[in-house]
N, C-alpha and C positions, 0 to 999 in steps of 0.2 A: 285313324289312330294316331299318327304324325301330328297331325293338326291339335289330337287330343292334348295330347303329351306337349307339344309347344305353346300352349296356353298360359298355364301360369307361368312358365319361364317365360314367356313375353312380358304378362304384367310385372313380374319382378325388376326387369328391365326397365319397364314404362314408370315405378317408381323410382329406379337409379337415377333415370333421364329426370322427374321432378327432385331430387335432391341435388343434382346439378354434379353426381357424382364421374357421369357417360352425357355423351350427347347423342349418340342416336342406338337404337334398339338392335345391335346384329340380327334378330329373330327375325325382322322384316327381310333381310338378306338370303336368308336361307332356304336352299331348294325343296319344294317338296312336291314329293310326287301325285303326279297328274292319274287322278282316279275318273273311271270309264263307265259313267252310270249307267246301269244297269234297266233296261228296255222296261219299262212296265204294262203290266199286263191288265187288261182288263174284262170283267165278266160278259157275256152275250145277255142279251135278256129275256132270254131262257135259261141260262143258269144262273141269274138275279132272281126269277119266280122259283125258282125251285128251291134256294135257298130262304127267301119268303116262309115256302110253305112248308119247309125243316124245321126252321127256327121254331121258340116258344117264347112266350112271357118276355121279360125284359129285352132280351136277345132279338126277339122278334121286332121289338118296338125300334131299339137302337137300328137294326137293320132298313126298317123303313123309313125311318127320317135319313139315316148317309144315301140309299139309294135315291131319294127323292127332293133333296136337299143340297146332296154336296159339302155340303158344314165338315167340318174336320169333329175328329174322334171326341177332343177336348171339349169342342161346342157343345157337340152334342150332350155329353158327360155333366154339362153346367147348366143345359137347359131346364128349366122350371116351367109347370103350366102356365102361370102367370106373364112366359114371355111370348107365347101362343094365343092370338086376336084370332078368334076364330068369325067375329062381325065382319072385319078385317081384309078373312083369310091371309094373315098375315104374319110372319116371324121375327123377332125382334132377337136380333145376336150382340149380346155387350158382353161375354164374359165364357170365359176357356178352365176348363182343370189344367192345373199343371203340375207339378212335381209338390211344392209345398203348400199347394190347396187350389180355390180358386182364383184368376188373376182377370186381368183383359186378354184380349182376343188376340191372336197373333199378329196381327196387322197392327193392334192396340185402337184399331176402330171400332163402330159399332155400325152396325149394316139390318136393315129390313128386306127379306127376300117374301118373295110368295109360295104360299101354302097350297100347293096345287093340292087340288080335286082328292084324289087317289089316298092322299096320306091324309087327309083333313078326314076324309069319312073315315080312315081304320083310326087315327088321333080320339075320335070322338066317342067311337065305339069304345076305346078304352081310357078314356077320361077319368082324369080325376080332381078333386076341386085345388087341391095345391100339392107342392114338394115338388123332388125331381121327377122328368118325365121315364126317364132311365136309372132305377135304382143298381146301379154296377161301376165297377169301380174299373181302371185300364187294364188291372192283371187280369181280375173276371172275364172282361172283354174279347181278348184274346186269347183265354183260355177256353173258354167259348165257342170262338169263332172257329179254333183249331181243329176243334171235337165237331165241329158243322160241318165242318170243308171234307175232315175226312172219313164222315158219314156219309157224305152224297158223295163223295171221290174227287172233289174238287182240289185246286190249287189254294196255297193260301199265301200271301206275301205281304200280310199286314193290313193295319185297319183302314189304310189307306186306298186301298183296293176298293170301293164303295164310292170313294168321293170319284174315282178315277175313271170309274164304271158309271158314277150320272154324268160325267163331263164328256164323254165318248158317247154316251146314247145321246147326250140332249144333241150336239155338234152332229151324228150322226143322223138324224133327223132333221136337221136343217134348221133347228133353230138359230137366234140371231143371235152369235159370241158375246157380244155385249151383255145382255141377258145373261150368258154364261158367266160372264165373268161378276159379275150383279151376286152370285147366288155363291161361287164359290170364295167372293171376298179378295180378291188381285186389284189391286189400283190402278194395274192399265191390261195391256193384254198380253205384254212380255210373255208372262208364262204362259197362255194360253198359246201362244204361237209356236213359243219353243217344245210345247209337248204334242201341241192338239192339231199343229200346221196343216195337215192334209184333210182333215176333217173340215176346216175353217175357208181352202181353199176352194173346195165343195162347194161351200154355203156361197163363196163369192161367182162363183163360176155357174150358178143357177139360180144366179141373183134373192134370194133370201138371209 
């Protein structure tokens, strides 16, 4: 909230500094306090099938692509059939929802991941020849998700909980982080390391 709040008064500053009226910004100066993020959690994969087989209709579908994907809430929200090469098996990610519609990707890259097995057969089963693959908007989403979690009794700590939960199963199974990081769009492994470290250790330490 600190952070929030010192925002525009920074930029106000950062135009003082171009009018030539101050020469350096105080905001840059000032203390702010050191926030303690908070452990995140991630589903077993047996309460990812269970939730699977809660969901319905849209809800369902968005579920299976974050469990089997990784893509963030946005991606997903922006994906079209038409970005879905099913000859391929293959995902083409160029394009995020965001706040005043849709933009580029977070990264502001564009990334092909693979369409594993699993999600290609239920995709197909509920094909359709264009539009969005996910008709639901982010409030839908997590109003949604809210009414899942606390039908089956589960936790819920955002949409984000999905991508969090396939980067902990794929790393948990030994797959090779690289790949991980392939799929959920990082440009090195920074982050993968700073969340996923012990999992990643694993993979090294039995050589996979």
């Amino acid at each position: 909230s600190v952070k929030l709040y010192l925002a525009p008064v920074s930029l106000m500053f950062n135009e003082a500094i171009r009018l030539d009226f101050i020469q350096k910004n105080p905001v840059t100066f000032a203390i702010k306090p050191t926030v303690k993020n908070k452990p995140r959690k991630a589903y077993t994969i047996t309460q990812m099938w269970q939730l699977l087989e809660a969901a319905e209709n849209n809800l369902k579908t968005y579920l299976y692509i974050a469990f089997f994907t990784g893509m963030r809430a946005g991606e997903i929200l922006a994906l079209e059939w038409s970005d879905i090469d099913f000859k391929r098996q293959e995902i083409n990610i160029s394009k995020s929802v965001n706040r005043v519609g849709i933009g580029a990707t977070k990264s502001g890259k564009n990334r092909t991941i693979p369409l594993l097995n699993i999600l290609s057969q239920y995709l197909q089963e509920n094909r359709k020849d264009r539009g969005a693959v996910v008709n639901l908007g982010y409030d839908a989403i997590r109003a949604y998700l809210v009414k899942l979690c606390n039908k089956v009794g589960f936790f819920y700590e955002g949409t984000h909980n999905m991508r969090h939960t396939f980067a902990s199963l794929m790393l948990q199974a030994k797959e090779n982080p690289m790949l991980v990081v392939q799929f959920l769009g990082h440009s090195d492994m920074t982050m993968l390391n700073k969340v996923y470290a012990h999992y990643i250790q694993e993979c090294i330490v039995t050589g996979k």
